[in-house]
C-alpha positions in Angstrom: 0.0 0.0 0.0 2.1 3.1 -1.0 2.1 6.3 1.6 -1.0 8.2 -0.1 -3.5 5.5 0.6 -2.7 5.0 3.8 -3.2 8.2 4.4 -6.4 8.2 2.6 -7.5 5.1 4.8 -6.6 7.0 8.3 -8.3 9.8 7.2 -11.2 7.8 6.3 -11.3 6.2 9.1 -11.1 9.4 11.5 -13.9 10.8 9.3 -16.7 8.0 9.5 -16.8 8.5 13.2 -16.9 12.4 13.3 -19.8 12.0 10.6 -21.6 9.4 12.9 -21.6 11.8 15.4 -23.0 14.7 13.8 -25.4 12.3 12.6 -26.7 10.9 15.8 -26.8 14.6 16.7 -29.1 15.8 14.2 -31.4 13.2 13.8 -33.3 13.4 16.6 -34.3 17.0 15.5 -35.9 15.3 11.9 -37.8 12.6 13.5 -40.9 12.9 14.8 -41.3 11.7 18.6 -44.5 10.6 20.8 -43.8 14.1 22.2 -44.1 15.7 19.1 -46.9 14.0 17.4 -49.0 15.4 20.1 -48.4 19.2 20.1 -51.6 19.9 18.8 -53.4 18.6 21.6 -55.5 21.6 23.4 -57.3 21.6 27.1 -60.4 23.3 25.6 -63.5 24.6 28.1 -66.8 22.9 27.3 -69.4 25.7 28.3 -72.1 23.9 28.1 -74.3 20.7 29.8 -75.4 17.8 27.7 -73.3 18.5 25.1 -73.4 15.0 22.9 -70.1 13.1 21.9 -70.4 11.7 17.9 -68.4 9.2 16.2 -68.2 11.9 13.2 -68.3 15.6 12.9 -72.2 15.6 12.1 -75.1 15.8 13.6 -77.5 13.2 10.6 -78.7 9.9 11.2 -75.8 7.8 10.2 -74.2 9.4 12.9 -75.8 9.4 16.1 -74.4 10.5 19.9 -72.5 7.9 21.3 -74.6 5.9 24.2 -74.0 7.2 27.4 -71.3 10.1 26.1 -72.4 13.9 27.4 -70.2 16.5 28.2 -71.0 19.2 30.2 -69.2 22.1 32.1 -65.5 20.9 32.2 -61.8 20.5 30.6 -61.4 18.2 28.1 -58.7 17.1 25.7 -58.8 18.2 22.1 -56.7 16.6 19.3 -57.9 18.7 16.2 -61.0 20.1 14.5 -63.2 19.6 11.0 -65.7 21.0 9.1 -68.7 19.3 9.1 -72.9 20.2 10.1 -73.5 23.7 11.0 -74.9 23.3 15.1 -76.8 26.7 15.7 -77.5 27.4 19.8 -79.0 30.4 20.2 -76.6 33.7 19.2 -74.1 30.8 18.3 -73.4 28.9 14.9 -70.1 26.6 14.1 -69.7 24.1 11.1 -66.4 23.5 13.1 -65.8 20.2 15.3 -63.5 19.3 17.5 -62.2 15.8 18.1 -62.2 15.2 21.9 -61.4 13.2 25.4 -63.2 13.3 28.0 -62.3 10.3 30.0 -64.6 8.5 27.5 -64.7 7.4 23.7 -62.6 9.9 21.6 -65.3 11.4 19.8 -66.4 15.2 18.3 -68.5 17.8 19.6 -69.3 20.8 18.3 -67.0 24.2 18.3 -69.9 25.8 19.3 -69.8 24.5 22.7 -66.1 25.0 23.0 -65.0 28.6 24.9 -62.7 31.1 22.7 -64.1 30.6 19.4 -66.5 32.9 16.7 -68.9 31.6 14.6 -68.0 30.0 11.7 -64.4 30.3 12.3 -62.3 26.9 13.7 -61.1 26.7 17.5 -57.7 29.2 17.6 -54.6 26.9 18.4 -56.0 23.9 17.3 -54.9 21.5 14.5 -56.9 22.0 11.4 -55.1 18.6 9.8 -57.0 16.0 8.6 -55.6 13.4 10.3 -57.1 13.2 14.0 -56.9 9.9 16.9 
């Protein structure tokens, strides 16, 4: 092996583990962690009593309140929001809803029982992405 590719394989070898390094370093900062994946998740105030939790963003038919799943009057846990049936309560109107926990089924409820909204407008700081729990 003449002098030059020895020196080529040292450097090489010095190299690979500086890269590794820098690698490691950096990675964590392009992968998504559990932490991460959850930053959209909101403590939003439920104003209201009775408030029924739906397996979709509608109030029809094909998709009635879940048995035994009311909200009313507390905290709850929100992972992000669609459009989907307008819900009119007196002065209020949303088409919004917001995917929800409340120490029950994950389910929606409308925006228009949610504190810090306007009508017709989503919940502020909330996820708008399509792809909810």
């Amino acid at each position: 092996m003449t002098n030059t590719l020895r020196a080529a394989a040292r450097s090489l070898r010095r190299a690979v583990p500086a890269c590794a390094v820098a690698t490691a370093a950096v990675l964590p900062l392009l992968l998504p962690t559990a932490a991460q994946a959850t930053t959209s998740d909101a403590q939003l105030y439920v104003w209201a009593t009775g408030v029924n939790v739906r397996d979709c963003p509608e109030v029809s038919a094909a998709c009635p309140p879940i048995q035994g799943a009311q909200i009313g009057k507390r905290w709850v846990t929100a992972f992000c929001q669609r459009q989907g049936t307008e819900v009119v309560d007196g002065p209020y109107r949303n088409n919004w809803w917001v995917q929800v926990n409340a120490g029950g089924p994950i389910g929606w409820i409308s925006a228009v029982y949610v504190r810090g909204g306007d009508n017709d407008r989503p919940v502020p700081g909330l996820s708008t992405e399509s792809f909810c729990h």
